[in-house]
N, C-alpha and C positions, 0 to 999 in steps of 0.2 A: 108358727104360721105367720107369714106376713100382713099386716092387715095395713090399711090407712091413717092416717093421723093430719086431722085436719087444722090443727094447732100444737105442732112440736113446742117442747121447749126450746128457748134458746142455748141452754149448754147442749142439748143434744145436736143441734145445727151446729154447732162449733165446735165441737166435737168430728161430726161428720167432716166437715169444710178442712178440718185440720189431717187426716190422711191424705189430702190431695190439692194442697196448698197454691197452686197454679193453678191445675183448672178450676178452683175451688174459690178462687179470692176473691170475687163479683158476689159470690152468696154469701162470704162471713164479711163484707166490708156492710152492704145492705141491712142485715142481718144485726152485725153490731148498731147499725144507726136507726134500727124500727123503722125501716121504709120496705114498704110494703105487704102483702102476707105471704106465707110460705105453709105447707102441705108435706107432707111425707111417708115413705112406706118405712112400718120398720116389723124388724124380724128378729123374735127375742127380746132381747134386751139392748138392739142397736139400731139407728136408721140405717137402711141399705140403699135409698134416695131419697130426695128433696126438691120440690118446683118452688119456684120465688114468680110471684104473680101478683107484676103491677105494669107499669108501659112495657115491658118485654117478657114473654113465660121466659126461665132459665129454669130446667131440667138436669139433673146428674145422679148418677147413681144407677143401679141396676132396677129393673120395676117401676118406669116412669110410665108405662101404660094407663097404671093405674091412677093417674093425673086426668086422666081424660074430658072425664065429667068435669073436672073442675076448672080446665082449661079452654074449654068452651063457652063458657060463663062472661068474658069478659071480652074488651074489645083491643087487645093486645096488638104491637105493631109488628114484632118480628116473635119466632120463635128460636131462641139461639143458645148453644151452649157446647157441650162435648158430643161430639159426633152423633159416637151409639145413643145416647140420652135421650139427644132430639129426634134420631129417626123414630127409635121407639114411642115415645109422645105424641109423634106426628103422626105415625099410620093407624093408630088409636084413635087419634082425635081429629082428623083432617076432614072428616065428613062435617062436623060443627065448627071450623075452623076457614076463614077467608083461603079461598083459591092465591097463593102468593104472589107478588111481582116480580121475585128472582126467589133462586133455592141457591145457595151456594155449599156445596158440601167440600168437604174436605181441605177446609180450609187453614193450615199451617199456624200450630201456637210457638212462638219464639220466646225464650226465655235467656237471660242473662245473667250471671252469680259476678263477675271479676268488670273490675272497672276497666273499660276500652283507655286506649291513648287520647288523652286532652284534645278535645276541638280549638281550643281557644278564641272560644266566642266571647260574647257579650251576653250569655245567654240569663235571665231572671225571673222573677216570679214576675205573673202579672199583676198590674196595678187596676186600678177603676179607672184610670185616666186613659185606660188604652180598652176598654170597652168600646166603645165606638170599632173601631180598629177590629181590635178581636171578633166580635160578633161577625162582619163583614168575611173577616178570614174562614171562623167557624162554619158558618154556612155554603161559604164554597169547597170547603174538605168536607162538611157531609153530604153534600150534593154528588160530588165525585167521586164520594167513599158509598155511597147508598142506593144514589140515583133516585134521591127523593130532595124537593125544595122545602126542608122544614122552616124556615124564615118566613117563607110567602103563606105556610101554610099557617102557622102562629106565630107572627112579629113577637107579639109580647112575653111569650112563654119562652123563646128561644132567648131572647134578650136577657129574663131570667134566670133562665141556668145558666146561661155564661157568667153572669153577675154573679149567681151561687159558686161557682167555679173558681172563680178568681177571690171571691173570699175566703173560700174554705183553702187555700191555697193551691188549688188542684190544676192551675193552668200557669205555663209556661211560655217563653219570649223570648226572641234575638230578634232586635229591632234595628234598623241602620238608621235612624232621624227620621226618614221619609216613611217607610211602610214597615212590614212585619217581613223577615227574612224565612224563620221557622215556628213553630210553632207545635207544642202538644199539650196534651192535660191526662187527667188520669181519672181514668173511669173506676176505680178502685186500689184503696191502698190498704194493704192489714201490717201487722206486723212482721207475717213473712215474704210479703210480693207488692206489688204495686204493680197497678195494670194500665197500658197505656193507651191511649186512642188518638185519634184525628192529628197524628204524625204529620205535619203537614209542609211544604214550602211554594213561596212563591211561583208560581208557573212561569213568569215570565224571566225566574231565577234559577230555575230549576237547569242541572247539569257541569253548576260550578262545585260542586264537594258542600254546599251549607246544610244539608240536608245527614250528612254522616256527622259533619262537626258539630251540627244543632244537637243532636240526638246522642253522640256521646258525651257533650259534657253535661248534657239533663241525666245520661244512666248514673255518669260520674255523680253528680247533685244528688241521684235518691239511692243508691245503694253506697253511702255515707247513713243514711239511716234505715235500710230495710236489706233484709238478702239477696234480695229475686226481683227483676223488671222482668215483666213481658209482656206479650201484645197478641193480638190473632191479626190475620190478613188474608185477603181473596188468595187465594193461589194462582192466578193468573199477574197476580201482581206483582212481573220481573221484577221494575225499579224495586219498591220496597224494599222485595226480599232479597235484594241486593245490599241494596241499605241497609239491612238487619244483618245478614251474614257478613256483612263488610266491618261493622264493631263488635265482631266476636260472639250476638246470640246463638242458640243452639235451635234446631228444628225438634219440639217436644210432642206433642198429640197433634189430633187436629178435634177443629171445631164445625160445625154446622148452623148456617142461616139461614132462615125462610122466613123473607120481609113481606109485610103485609101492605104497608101502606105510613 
């Protein structure tokens, strides 16, 4: 019989995370690092799902209903993860849950196994000396990526994480001298995937090819050490997903967002 478990172990989350190693890598990267709590149902002698509950609920597995109660509880910004996961989550729990700013369903996960043909950029890790830089960048790809101004909303916090970011080496660079050309970081890396976000280029550069050459010599750069890059994306978003099928990703599930604020 399936029951609740309000404190999994961590081999059983990683355990779980590791049959579904893409849509999965956000919960065993988290997971590995004790950032945040996590909840799950299991059945027998195995979880059948798991919610991770801190700035964003992530849901996966079969029986996320039963999240509900405890997904209510807190003041989450989006609800986001594998599709079926989150609807289920959501019509459980949307009665105790903020009225959202967008839903985005169906939104395309990309994944890449073989290194695309060399950019031959300039492309690097980032430094603290380009903080300044970065943050400015950062906030304009999640404003256009989210349609929220999280900068204006906490200068200090956002400043933060990009600083976290580029320590922990999770943010990346193609710089011409004057501004930032491309830019991404990686919202989660395990051993078998690495996930990427805020894919981002210059607007006012945007439509010269820097944006495929940014992006395959960073897949080139992490799949040198992991098997799998992927990423999710709006599905209304041609560019991109041009940009992704254009260095060889594959179109793998989809995922669902319902941003709060």
């Amino acid at each position: 019989m399936a029951r609740l478990v309000k404190r999994p172990r961590l081999s059983q989350i990683l355990d779980f995370c590791a049959e579904e190693p893409i849509e999965r890598v956000f919960l065993e990267d988290v997971a590995r690092r004790g950032l945040g709590r996590f909840a799950a149902v299991r059945d027998g002698g195995r979880l059948t799902a798991i919610c991770h509950m801190g700035a964003n609920l992530v849901p996966s597995g079969r029986g996320t209903a039963a999240f509900a109660g405890l997904a209510t509880g807190g003041d989450a910004r989006m609800l986001v993860g594998e599709e079926r996961a989150v609807t289920e989550l959501w019509e459980a729990a949307r009665a105790g849950l903020p009225e959202p700013l967008e839903d985005r369903p169906g939104q395309p996960v990309y994944s890449l196994e073989r290194p695309p043909k060399a950019g031959e950029t300039e492309l690097r890790a980032a430094r603290l000396d380009d903080l300044d830089a970065l943050v400015a960048a950062s906030a304009a790809a999640y404003l256009e990526e989210v349609g929220v101004d999280a900068y204006a909303r906490d200068p200090a916090l956002f400043e933060w994480r990009t600083r976290v970011q580029i320590e922990e080496g999770r943010s990346w660079l193609w710089s011409d001298g004057e501004g930032i050309r491309f830019k991404a970081e990686a919202s989660a890396w395990t051993e078998r995937a690495v996930q990427l976000q805020q894919v981002w280029v210059d607007p006012d550069l945007r439509g010269r090819g820097y944006g495929k050459r940014g992006l395959a010599d960073l897949c080139r750069l992490l799949l040198a050490r992991t098997p799998a890059v992927c990423l999710f994306v709006r599905p209304d978003n041609a560019p991109a997903i041009a940009l992704y099928e254009g260095i060889g990703m594959r179109r793998t599930i989809a995922y669902r967002s319902l941003i709060f604020g």
